[in-house]
C-alpha positions as CSV (number, residue, x, y, z in Angstrom):
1,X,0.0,0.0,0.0
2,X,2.8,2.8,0.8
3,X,4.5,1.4,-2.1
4,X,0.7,2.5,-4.3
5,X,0.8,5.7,-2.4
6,X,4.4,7.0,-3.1
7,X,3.5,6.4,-6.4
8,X,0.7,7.7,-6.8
9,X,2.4,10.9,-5.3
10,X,5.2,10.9,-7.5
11,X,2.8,10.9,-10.6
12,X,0.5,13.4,-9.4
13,X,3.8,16.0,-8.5
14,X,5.8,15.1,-12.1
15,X,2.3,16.0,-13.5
16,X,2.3,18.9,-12.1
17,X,5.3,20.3,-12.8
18,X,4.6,20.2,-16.5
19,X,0.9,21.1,-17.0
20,X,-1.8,21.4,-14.3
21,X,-3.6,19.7,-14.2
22,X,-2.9,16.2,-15.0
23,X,-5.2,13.5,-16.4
24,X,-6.8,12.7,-13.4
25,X,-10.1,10.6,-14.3
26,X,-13.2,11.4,-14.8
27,X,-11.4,14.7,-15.6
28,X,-10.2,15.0,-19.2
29,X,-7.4,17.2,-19.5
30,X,-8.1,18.4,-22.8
31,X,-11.3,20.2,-20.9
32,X,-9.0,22.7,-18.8
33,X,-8.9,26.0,-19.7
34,X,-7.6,29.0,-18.6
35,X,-9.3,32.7,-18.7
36,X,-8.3,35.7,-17.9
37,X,-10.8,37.2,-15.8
38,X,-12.6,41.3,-16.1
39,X,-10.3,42.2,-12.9
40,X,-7.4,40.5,-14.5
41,X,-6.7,37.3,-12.5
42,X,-6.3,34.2,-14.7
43,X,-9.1,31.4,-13.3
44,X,-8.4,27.3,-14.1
45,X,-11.6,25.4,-15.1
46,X,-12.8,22.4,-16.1
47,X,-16.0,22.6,-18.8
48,X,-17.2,19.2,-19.9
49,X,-20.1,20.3,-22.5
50,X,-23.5,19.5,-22.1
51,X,-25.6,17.2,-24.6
52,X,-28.9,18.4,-25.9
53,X,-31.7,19.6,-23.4
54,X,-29.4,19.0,-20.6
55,X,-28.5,22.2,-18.3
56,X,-25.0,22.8,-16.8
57,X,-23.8,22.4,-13.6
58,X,-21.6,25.0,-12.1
59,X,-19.4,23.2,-9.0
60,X,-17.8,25.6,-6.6
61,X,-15.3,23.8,-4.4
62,X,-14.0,25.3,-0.2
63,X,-10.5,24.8,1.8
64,X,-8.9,22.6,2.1
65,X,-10.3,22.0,-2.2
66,X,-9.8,21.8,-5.7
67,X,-11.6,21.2,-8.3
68,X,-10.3,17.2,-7.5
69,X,-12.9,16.9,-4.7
70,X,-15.7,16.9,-7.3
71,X,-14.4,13.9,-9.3
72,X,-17.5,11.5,-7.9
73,X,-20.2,14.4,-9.1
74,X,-18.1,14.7,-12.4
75,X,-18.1,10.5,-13.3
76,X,-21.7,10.8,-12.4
77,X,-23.1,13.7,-13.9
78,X,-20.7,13.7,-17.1
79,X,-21.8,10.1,-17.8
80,X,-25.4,11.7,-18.2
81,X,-24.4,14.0,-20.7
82,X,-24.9,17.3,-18.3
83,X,-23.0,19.9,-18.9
84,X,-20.2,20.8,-16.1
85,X,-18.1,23.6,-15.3
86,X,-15.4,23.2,-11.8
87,X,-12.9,25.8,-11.8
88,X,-10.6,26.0,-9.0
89,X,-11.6,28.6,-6.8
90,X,-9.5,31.9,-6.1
91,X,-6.1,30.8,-4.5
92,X,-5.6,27.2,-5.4
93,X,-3.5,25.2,-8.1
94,X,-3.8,26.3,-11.5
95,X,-5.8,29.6,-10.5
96,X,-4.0,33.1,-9.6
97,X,-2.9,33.2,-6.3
98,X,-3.3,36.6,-4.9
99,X,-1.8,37.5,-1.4
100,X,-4.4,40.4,-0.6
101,X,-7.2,39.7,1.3
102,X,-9.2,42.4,-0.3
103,X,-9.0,40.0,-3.7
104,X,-11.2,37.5,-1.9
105,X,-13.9,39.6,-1.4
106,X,-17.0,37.7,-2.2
107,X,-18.3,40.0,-4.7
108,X,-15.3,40.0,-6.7
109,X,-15.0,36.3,-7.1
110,X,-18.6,36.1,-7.5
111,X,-17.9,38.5,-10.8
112,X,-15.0,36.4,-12.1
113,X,-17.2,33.3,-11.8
114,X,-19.7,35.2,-14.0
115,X,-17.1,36.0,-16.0
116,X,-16.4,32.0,-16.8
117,X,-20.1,31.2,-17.7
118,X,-20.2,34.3,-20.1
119,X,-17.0,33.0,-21.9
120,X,-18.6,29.7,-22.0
121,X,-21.8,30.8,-23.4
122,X,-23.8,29.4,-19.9
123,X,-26.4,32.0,-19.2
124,X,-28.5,29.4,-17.7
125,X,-27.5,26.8,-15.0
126,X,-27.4,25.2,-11.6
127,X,-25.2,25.9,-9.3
128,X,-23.7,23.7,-6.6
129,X,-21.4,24.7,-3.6
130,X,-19.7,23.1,-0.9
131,X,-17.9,25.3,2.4
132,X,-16.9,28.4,1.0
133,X,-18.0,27.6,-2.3
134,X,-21.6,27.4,-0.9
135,X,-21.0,31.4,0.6
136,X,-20.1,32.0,-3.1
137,X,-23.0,30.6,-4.6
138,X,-24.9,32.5,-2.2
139,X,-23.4,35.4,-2.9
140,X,-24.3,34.5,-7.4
141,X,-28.0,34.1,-5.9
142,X,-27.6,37.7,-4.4
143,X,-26.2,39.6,-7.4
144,X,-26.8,37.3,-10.3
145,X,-30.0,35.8,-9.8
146,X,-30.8,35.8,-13.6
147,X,-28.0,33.4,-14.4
148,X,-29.0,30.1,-12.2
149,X,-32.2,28.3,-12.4
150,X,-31.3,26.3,-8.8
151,X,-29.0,26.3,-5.7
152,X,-27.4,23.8,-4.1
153,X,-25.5,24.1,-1.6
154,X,-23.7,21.6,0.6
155,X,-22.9,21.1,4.2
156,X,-22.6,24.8,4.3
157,X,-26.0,25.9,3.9
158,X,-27.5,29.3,2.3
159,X,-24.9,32.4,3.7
160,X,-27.3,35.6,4.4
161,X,-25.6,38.2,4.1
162,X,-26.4,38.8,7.9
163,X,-24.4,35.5,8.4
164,X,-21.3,36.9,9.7
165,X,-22.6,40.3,10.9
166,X,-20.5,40.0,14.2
167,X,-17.3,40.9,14.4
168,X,-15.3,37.7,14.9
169,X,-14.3,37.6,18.2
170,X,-18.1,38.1,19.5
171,X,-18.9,35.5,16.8
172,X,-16.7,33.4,19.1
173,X,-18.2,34.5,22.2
174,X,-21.7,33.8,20.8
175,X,-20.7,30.4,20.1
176,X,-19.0,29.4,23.4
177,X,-21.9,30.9,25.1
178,X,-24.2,28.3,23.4
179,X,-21.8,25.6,22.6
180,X,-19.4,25.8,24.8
181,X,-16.6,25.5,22.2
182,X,-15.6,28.2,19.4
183,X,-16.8,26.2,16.3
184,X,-14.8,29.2,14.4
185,X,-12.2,29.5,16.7
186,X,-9.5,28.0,14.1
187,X,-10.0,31.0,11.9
188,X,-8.1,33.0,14.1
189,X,-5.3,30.1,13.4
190,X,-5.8,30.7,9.9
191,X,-5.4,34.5,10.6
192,X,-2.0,34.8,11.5
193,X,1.2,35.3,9.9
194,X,3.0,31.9,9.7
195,X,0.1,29.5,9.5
196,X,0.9,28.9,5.8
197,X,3.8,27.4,6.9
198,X,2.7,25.4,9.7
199,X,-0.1,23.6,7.5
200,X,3.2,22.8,4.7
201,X,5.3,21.5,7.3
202,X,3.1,19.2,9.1
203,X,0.7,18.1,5.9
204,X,-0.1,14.7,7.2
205,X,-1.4,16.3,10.7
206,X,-3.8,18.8,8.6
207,X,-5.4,16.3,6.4
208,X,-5.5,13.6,8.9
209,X,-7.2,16.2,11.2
210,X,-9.6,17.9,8.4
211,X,-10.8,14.8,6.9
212,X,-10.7,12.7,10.1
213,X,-12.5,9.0,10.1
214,X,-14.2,10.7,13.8
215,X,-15.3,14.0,13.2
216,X,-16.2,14.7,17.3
217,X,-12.7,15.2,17.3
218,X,-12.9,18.2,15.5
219,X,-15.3,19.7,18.8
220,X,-11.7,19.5,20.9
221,X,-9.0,19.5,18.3
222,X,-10.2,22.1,15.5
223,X,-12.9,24.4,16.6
224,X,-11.7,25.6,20.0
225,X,-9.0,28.9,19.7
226,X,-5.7,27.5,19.7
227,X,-6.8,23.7,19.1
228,X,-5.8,23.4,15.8
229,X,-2.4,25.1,16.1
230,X,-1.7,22.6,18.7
231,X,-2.2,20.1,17.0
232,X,-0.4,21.1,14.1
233,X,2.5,22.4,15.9
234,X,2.9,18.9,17.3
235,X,2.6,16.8,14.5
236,X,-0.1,15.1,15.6
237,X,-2.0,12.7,13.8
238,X,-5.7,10.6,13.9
239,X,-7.5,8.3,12.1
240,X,-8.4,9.6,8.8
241,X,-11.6,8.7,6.8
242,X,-11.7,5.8,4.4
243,X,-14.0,7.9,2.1
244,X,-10.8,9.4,0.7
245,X,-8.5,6.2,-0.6
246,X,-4.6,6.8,-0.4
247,X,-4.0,7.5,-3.5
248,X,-6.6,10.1,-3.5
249,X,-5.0,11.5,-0.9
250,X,-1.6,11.7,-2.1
251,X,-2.8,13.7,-5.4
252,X,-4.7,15.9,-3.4
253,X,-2.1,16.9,-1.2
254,X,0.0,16.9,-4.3
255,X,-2.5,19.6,-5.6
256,X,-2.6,21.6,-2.5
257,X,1.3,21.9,-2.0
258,X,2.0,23.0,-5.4
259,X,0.9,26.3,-4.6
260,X,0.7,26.2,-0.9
261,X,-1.7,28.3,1.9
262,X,-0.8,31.5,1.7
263,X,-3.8,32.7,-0.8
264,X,-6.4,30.1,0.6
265,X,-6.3,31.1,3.8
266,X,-7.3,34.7,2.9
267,X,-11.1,33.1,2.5
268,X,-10.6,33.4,6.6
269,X,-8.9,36.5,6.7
270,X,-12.0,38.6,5.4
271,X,-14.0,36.9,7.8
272,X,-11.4,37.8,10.5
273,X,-11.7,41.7,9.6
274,X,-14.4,43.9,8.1
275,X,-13.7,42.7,4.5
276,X,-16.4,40.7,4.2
277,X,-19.2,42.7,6.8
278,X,-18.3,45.7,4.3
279,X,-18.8,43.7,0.9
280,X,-21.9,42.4,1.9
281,X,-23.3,45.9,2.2
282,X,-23.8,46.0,-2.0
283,X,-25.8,42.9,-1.7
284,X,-29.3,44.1,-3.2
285,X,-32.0,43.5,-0.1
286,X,-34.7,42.6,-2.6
287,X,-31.9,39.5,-3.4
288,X,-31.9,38.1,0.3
289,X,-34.4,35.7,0.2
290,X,-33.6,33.1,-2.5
291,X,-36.5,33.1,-5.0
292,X,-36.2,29.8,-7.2
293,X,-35.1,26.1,-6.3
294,X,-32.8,25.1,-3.8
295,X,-31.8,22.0,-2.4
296,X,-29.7,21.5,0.9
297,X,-27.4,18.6,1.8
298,X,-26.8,19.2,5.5
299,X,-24.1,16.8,7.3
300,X,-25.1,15.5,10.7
301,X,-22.0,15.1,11.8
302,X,-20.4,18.2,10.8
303,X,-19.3,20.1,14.7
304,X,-17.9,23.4,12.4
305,X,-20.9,23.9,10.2
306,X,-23.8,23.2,12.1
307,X,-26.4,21.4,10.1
308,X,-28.9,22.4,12.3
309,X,-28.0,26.3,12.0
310,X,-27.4,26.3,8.0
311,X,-31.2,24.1,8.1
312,X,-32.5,27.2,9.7
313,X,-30.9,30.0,7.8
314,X,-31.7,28.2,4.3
315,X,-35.5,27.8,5.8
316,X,-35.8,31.4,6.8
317,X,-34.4,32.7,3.4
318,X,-36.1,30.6,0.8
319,X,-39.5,31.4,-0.5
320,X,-40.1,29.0,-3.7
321,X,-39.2,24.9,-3.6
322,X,-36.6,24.4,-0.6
323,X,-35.4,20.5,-0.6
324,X,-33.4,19.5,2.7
325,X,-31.7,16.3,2.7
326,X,-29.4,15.0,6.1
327,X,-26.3,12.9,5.7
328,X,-25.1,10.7,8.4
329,X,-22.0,12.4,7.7
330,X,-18.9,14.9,7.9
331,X,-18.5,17.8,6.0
332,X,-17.4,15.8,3.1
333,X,-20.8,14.8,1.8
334,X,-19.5,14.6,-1.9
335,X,-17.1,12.1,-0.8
336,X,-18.4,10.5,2.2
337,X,-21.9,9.6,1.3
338,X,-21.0,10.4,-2.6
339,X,-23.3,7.8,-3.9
340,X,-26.7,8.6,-1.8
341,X,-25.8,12.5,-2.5
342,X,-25.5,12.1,-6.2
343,X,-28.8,10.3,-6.5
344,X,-30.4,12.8,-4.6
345,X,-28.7,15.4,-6.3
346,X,-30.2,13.8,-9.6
347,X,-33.6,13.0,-8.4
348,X,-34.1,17.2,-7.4
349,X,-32.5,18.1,-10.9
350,X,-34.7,15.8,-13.0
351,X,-37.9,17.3,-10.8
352,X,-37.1,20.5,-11.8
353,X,-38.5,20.1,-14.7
């Protein structure tokens, strides 16, 4: 088995190193491309073009990503002619790398996904996001309504605008007050000079730790301020999930360390200042409430993202169809339960119709 695994990490870096990404099936690689967004930041995307009278699917991928964590949707839906489009989100592999939080404001990236569907020709699709992918397609719904038929969003639920009106430490308070652990309180980890680093040098800690096999762990060894550098710090290391095979591993931490975590971690550093409080303020108010489709796959067993928090917010803001699944699950429903989500997943397409 290590003898599978260095392997499968030595292909995944030499592939790297000459074109990014590799053929890494179900992706094709002659479906990469490369465009050079309105604010001048070049995005790297996968479009797999739909057959005839089938929509698109927009995939928006969080941290730790890449477009890799989709592959299960992609076999699925690709097989069934729907269209796809997965870029990798601002900050990882193939996609610029900026080093100013002010970049990741969520309007911005909202506009440069916009951008892909208009140089794709995709004025019409559903879109599908998981952790911070999900606060982006929230934030599409809010300013670019007239471009999705449906929402999905995963694990993280619908992000109002009012989501993360506190300022972050009396988001932490709030949530110790009622939980009695930070759920958030890693962001500050993420916040700090240095972190980049610490995440590099101690890789097999962070994955082992962020896609663990017991996610209660995370309640004591994540969320709490201070937890997660700890535990870094120390090189320590858990059971990890077998919903992610070696070799899967290996090319995803491949992926991750080409460009390191410098630029993905300022998705937590607007959330750790005003950036992303003072973005939200241009969200139009008659955009709030989500007015067409959307389906939510909430994981149980998810102590960050509270299922039962994201159920409510999604409830409160939806006023047309609202479809709520629950996973027995982490936050990795695409991988962890990727057979029962995608069936769902095509059962709420097909009935949109």
């Amino acid at each position: 088995m290590l003898l599978k695994v260095f392997a499968a990490l030595s292909f995944a870096l030499a592939s790297l190193a000459t074109s990014l990404p590799a053929d890494l099936p179900p992706f094709n690689s002659s479906l990469f491309k490369d465009l050079n967004v309105t604010r001048g930041l070049v995005y790297h995307y996968y479009a797999s073009p739909a057959d005839a009278g089938k929509p698109t699917l927009v995939f928006l991928h969080g941290f730790p990503s890449t477009f890799y964590d989709w592959r299960h949707q992609v076999s699925f839906f690709q097989d069934k002619g729907y269209g796809l489009i997965v870029p990798d989100m601002l900050g990882y592999v193939g996609t610029a790398k900026p080093l100013d939080p002010e970049a990741y404001a969520s309007s911005l990236i909202s506009k440069d996904i916009i951008d892909i569907l208009d140089a794709e020709g995709v004025h019409q699709s559903i879109l599908i996001g998981h952790d911070w992918g999900a606060k982006i397609a929230s934030r599409l719904a809010n300013y670019f309504p007239q471009y999705f038929s449906s929402y999905a969003f995963l694990a993280v639920g619908y992000v109002a605008p009012d989501t993360f009106a506190l300022p972050y430490q009396e988001q932490n308070n709030a949530s110790r007050a009622v939980l009695g652990y930070e759920n958030f309180g890693y962001w500050d980890f993420f916040s700090t000079e240095g972190a980049d680093q610490v995440i590099s040098d101690n890789l097999d800690s962070f994955f082992d730790v962020f896609f663990p096999k017991d996610t209660v762990l995370s309640i004591k060894d994540v969320a709490p301020l201070g937890a997660l550098s700890d535990f870094l710090r120390n090189d320590r290391r858990t059971t990890p999930g077998d919903f992610v095979t070696p070799e899967e591993r290996a090319i995803q931490m491949a992926l991750l360390s080409q460009g390191g975590f410098a630029a993905p971690l300022n998705w937590y550093k607007i959330l750790t200042t005003s950036i992303e409080r003072d973005d939200n303020q241009g969200i139009p108010s008659e955009n709030v409430v989500l007015k067409k489709p959307v389906f939510f796959g909430a994981a149980l067993r998810d102590y960050l993202a509270l299922a039962a928090t994201f159920i409510a917010s999604t409830l409160q803001n939806s006023n047309d169809t609202l479809t709520i699944q629950q996973y027995d699950s982490g936050h990795w429903v695409m991988l962890e339960v990727k057979d029962k989500l995608n069936a769902d997943l095509l059962q709420w397409i097909e009935g949109l119709n």
